[in-house]
C-alpha positions in Angstrom: 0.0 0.0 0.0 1.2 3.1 -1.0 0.9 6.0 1.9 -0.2 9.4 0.6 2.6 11.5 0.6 0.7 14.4 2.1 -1.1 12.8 5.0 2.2 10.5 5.9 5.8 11.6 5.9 9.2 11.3 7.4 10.4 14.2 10.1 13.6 14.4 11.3 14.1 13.7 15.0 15.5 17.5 15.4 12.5 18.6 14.8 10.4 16.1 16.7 12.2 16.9 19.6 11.7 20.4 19.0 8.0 20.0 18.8 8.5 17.8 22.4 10.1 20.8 24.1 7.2 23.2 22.9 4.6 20.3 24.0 3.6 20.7 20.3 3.5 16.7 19.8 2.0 12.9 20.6 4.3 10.6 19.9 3.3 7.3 19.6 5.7 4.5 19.7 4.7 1.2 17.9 7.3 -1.0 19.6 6.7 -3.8 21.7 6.6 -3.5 25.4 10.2 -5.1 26.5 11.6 -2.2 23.9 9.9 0.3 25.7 10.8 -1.3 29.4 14.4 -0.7 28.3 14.1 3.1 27.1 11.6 5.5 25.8 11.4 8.6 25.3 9.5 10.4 28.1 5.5 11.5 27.6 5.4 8.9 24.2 2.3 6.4 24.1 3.0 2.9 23.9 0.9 1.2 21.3 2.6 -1.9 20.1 2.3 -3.0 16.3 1.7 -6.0 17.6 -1.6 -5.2 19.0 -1.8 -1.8 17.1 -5.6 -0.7 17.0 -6.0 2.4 14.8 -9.2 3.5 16.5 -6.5 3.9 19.8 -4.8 6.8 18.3 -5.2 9.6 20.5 -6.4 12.6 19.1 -3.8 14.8 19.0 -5.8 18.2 19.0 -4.1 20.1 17.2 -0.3 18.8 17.6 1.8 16.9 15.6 0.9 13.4 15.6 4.2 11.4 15.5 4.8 7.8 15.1 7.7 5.8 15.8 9.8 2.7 16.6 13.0 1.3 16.5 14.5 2.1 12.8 11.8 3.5 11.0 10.0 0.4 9.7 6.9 -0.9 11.8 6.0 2.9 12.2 5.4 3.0 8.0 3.3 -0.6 9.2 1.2 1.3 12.1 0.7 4.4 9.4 -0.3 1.9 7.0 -3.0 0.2 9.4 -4.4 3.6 10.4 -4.9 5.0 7.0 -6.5 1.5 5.6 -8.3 2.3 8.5 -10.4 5.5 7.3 -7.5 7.5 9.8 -7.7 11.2 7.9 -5.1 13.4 9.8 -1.6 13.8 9.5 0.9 10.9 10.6 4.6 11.7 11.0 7.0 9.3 11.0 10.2 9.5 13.1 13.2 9.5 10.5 15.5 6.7 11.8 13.6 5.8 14.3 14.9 5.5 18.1 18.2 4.8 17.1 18.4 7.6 15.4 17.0 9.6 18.9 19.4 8.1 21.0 22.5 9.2 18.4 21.4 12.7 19.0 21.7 12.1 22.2 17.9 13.4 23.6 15.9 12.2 26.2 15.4 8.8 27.3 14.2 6.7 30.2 13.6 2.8 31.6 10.3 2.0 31.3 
């Protein structure tokens, strides 16, 4: 399935953590739960792919809506689920995933 390049896109995690400071997004990370028991990054939802429900997704009201996981692949899955799912806002995906975050060195802690 092809996601529609103006509802789903890559953002850098510069700029997702830019949007975390301002508390100007969700972020939603699709990993699985013994992922997120050994770092996270703090205030992100835990939704599992695994178990992913699209009618879960908390409405972000007005913020970015950002989903991620561990490289930047099962996030594309979760997107793909949602839109299939009639989801109509705006999904960003985490470029690089949460490697990439813990390169840059931001915020992270246990679960």
């Amino acid at each position: 399935m092809a996601l529609p390049p103006n509802q789903v896109f890559y953002v850098t995690v510069d700029q997702i953590n830019q949007w975390r400071d301002q508390d100007a997004a969700v972020i939603v990370d699709v990993r699985e739960e013994n992922e997120w028991d050994e770092a996270h990054i703090p205030g992100a939802i835990l939704m599992p792919l695994s178990t992913f429900d699209p009618a879960r997704i908390p409405d972000p009201h007005g913020k970015h809506l950002v989903f991620h996981c561990r490289s930047g692949r099962r996030c594309g899955l979760a997107a793909e689920k949602a839109v299939a799912a009639g989801y109509t806002g705006v999904i960003k995906r985490m470029e690089g995933g949460f490697l990439a975050w813990n390169a840059a060195g931001f915020d992270s802690e246990p679960g």
